[in-house]
C-alpha positions in Angstrom: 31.9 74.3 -27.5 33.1 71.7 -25.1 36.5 70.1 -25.0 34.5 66.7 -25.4 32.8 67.4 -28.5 36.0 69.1 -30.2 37.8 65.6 -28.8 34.9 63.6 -29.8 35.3 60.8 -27.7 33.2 57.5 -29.1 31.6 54.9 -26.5 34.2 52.4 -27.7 37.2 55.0 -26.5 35.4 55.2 -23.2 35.1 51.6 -22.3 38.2 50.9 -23.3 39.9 53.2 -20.8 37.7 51.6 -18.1 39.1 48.0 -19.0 42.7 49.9 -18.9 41.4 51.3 -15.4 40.7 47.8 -14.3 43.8 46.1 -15.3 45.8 48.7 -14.3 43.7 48.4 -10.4 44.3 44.6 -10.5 48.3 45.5 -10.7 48.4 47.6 -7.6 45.7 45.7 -5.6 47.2 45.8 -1.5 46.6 45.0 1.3 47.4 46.8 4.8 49.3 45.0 7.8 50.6 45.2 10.7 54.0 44.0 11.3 55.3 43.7 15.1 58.7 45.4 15.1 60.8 42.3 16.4 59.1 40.2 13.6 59.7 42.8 10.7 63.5 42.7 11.6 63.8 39.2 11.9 62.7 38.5 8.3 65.1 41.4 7.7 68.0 40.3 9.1 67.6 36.2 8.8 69.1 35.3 5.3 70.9 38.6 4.4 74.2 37.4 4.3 73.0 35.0 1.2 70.7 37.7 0.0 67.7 34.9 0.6 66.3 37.3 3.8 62.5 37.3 3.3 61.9 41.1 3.8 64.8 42.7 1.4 65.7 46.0 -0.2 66.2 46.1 -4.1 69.0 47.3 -5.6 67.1 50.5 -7.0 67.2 51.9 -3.9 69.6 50.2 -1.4 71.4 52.9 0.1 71.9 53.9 3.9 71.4 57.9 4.2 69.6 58.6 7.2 72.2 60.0 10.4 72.0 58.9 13.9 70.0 62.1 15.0 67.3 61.2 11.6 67.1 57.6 13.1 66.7 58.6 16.5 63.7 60.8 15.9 62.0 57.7 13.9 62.7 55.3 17.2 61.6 58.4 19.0 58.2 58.5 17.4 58.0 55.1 17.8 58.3 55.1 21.7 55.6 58.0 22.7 53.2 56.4 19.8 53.5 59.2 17.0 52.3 58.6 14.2 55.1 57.6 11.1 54.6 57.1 7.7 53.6 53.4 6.4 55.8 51.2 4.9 55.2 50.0 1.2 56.2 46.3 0.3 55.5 44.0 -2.2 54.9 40.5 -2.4 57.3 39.0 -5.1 55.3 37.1 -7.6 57.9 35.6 -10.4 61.5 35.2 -10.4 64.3 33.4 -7.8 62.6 35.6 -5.2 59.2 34.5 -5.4 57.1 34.6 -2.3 59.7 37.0 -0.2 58.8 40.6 -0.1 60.5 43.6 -1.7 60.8 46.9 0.6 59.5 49.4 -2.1 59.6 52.3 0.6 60.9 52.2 4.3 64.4 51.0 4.1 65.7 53.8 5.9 63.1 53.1 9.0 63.7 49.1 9.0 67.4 49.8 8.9 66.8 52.3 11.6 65.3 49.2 13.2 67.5 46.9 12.5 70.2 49.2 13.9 68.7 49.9 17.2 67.2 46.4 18.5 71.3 45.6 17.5 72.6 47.9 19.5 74.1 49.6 17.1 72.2 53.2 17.4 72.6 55.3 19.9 70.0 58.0 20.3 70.7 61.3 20.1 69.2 64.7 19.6 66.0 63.7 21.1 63.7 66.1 22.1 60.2 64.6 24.1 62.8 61.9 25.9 65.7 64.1 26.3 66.6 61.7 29.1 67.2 58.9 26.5 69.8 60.7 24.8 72.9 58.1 24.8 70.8 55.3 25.5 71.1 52.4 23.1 68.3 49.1 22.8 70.1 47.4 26.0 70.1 50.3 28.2 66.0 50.8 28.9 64.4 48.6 31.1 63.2 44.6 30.1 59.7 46.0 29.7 59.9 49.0 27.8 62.3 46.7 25.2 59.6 44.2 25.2 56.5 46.6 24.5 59.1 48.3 21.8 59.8 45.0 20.2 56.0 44.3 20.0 55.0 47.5 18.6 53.7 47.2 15.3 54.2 49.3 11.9 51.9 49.5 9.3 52.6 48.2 6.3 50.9 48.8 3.0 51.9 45.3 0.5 50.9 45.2 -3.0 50.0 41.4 -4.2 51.5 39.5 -6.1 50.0 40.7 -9.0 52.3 43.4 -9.0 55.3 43.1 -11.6 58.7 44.6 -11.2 57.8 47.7 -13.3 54.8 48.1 -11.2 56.9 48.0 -8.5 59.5 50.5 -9.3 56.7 52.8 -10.5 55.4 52.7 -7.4 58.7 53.7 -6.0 58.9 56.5 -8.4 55.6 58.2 -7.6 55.9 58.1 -4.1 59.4 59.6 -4.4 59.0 62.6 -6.6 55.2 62.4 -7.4 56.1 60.3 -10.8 58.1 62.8 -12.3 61.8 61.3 -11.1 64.4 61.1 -14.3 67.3 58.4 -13.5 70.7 59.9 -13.1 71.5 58.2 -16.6 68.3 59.8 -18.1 69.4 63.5 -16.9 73.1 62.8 -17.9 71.8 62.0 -21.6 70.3 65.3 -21.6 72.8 67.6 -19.9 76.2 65.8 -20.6 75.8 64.1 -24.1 79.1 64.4 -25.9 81.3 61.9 -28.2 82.3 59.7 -25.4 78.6 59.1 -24.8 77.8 58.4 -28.2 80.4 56.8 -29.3 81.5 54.7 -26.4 78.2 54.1 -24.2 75.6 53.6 -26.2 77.1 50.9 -28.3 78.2 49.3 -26.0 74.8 49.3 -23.6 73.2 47.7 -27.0 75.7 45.0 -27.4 73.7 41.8 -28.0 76.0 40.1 -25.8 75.7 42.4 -23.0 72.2 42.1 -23.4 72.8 38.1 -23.4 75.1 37.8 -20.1 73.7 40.9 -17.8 70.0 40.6 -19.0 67.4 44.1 -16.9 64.2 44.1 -17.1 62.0 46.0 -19.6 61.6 48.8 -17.3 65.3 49.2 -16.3 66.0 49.5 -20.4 63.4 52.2 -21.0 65.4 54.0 -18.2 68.5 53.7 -19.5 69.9 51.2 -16.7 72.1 49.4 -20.0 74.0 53.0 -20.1 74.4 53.4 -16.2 76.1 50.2 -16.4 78.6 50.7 -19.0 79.5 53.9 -17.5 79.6 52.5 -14.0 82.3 50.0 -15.5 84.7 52.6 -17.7 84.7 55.1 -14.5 85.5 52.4 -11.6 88.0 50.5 -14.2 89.7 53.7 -15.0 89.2 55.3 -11.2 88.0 53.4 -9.1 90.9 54.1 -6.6 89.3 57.7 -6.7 86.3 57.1 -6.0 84.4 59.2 -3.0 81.2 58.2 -1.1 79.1 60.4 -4.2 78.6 57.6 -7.0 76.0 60.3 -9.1 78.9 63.2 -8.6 81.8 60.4 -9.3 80.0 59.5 -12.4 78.9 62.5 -13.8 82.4 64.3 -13.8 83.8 61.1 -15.4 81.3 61.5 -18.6 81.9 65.1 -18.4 85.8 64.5 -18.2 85.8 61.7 -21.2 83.4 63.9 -23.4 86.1 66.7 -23.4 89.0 64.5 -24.3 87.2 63.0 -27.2 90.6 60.9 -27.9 88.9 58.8 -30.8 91.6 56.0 -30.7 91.3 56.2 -26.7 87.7 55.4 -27.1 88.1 52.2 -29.5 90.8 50.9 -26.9 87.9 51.2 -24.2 85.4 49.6 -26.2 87.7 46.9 -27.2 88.4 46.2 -23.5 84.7 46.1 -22.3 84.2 43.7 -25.7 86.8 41.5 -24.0 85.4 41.5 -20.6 82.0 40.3 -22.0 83.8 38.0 -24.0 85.8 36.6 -20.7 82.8 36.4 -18.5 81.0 35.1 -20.9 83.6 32.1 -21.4 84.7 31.3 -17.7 81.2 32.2 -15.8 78.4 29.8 -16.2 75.5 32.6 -15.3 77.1 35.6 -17.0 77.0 38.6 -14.8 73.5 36.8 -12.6 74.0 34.9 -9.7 71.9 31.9 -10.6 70.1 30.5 -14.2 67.0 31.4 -12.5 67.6 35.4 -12.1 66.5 37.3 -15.0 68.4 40.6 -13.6 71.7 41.9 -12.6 72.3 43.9 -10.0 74.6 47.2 -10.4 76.8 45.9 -7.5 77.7 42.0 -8.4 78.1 44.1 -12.0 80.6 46.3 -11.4 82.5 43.6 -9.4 82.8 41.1 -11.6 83.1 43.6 -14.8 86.5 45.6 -13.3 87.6 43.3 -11.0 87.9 41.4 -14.7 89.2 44.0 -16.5 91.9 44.9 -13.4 92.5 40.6 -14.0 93.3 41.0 -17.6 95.3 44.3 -18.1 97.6 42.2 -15.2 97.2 38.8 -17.3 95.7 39.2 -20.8 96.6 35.6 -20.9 94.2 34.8 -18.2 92.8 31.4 -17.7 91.3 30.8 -14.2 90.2 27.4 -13.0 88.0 27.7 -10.1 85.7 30.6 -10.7 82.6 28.9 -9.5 84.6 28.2 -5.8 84.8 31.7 -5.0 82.0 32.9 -6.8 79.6 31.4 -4.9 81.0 32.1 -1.5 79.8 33.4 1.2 82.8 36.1 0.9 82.0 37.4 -2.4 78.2 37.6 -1.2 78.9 39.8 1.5 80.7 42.2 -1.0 77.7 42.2 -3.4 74.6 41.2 -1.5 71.5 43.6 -1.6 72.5 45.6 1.5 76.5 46.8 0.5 76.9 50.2 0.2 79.2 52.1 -2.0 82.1 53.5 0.6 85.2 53.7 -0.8 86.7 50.5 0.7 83.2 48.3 -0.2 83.8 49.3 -3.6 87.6 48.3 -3.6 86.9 45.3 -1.7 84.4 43.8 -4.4 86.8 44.8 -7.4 89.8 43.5 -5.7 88.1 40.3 -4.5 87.3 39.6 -8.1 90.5 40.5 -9.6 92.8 38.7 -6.9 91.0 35.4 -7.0 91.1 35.5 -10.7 94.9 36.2 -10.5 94.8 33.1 -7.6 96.6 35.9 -5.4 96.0 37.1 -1.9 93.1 40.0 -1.9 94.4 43.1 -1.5 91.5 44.5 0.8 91.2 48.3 1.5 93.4 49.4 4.4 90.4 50.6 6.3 88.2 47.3 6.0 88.3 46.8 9.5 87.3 50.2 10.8 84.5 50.3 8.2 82.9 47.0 9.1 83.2 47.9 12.9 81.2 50.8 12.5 77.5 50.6 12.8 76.6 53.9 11.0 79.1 54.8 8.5 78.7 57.8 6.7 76.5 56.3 3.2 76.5 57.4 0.0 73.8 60.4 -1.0 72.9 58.3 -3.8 69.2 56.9 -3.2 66.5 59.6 -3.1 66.4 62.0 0.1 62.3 62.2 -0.2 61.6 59.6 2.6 63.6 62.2 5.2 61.4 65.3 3.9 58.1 62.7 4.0 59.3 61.3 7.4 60.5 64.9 8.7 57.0 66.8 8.0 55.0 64.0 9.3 56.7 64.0 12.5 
């Protein structure tokens, strides 16, 4: 007997999983371009110190991982006209960033990009133009940067139609074939304990934090309310700790807390976070989002705003600022939490000290290596994004 008469699927079942084909084909229609490299980093770079660039990277996936040699081989490619993966974008269709374009897969080869018609690459470890090694964008001849800036890439853009949790599906499947679990999803099956239960998870449901740092319906069926709420009790209680590893920093932090399981401890915490929703939600007009017409929050302006508040109150419990809108939305606190930062150690004590001091109306207190870190083209990044595109990019080429 077949598997379809045991199943006994009716006419009815099977039309409607062609309307659910349909639907689902509408979502992910595309179309393929081709994007002349000077062009593709110029929407790039043009806005990204307000975060308003036309081409940008999500925070889903915002980290910097490839190394000089990794980005060299890409530009190599590029020169002698081997072939490289496409680039997946999509066209935003709702929201404050309606029209621009979301980079859904290729950040590390527009960076690379980026990077190298700045000046800020230089190649190394190549092996079909040997004689380029140490060369960077300025050193090959007017023609050959020319050609190399008119190159195009191909670029495969979903429509419009495509909502954010299409989007970050597609992300998903083409990073781990559809099977990826979020950091927060794994920790809540290999690291539950008291201080999860008892600590987190109330306080990722809390109506208000809900209210003032609203995610999508996608980002709470992946547990992004939890990562949050972790995010903030590990940076507020070590941030000054904190490596270039946040998945390693924040997994031994839950693994630390679950062993102590210090029950008055863990009341104290939640009564602080309670107060920090309570403060932002008082003396910041948007909550924890940038503008009224943003319907998400991203993990960065988050955890600045959240401990550079906490850091404000255990100073001042008293706390009453007066011009949190002026620094806000300045073009300082952008830089600090725009789509592009990265999570070295002095980025992260930058953004939590710029909060704290201006609430305190103090001096910051920026990170003794500020200087050397923003002077340097290719700082070593966080491994926190998903190391896929190098093995895609490395077997194609």
């Amino acid at each position: 007997m077949s598997q379809h008469s045991l199943l006994q699927i009716s006419p009815e079942q099977a039309e409607s999983v062609d309307k659910q084909i349909q639907d689902n084909q509408k979502i992910t229609d595309f179309e393929i371009r081709e994007w002349p490299i000077e062009v593709l980093v110029n929407k790039f770079i043009t806005g990204i110190e307000t975060d308003e660039a036309e081409i940008f990277i999500p925070d889903y996936q915002r980290e910097f991982i490839w190394s000089a040699k990794q980005q060299s081989r890409f530009i190599e490619s590029i020169m002698i006209h081997l072939p490289v993966p496409y680039i997946f974008m999509a066209d935003v269709g709702e929201g404050p960033r309606t029209g621009n374009v979301e980079v859904i897969d290729g950040s590390q080869r527009i960076r690379t990009l980026r990077d190298f018609l700045e000046n800020k690459l230089t190649l190394e470890g190549l092996t079909k133009l040997p004689l380029a090694n140490g060369f960077k964008f300025a050193d090959f001849t007017k023609p050959r940067q020319s050609r190399f800036k008119r190159q195009t890439v191909r670029v495969i853009e979903l429509t419009e139609k495509a909502d954010e949790d299409a989007r970050r599906e597609m992300f998903d499947r083409l990073n781990s074939g559809g099977s990826k679990f979020e950091p927060m999803e794994v920790r809540r099956g290999t690291l539950d304990g008291p201080f999860l239960k008892l600590v987190i998870e109330p306080c990722a449901v809390s109506n208000l934090f809900a209210t003032i740092c609203p995610l999508g319906q996608g980002s709470v069926k992946r547990k992004e309310p939890y990562e949050f709420v972790l995010r903030f009790f590990a940076y507020a209680d070590n941030y000054q700790e904190f490596t270039k590893e946040v998945a390693i920093f924040l997994s031994e932090y839950l693994e630390k807390q679950n062993q102590t399981a210090d029950l008055d401890a863990y009341k104290n915490q939640q009564k602080e976070f309670n107060r920090v929703l309570k403060f932002v939600q008082e003396h910041f007009p948007n909550g924890f989002r940038r503008t009224a017409k943003h319907n998400s929050v991203p993990r960065i302006r988050f955890e600045a705003i959240a401990v550079g508040v906490a850091l404000a109150l255990r100073i001042n419990p008293d706390l009453l600022p007066s011009n949190v809108t002026q620094w806000l939305d300045s073009a300082e606190f952008m830089k600090h939490t725009r789509s592009d930062a990265s999570n070295s150690k002095p980025k992260v004590v930058n953004r939590i000290h710029f909060v704290r001091d201006n609430l305190l109306g103090r001096v910051v207190e920026y990170h003794v290596n500020t200087k050397k870190v923003e002077e340097s083209a290719n700082e070593d990044a966080p491994m926190e994004s998903s190391t896929q595109e190098i093995l895609r990019f490395d077997s194609l080429t």
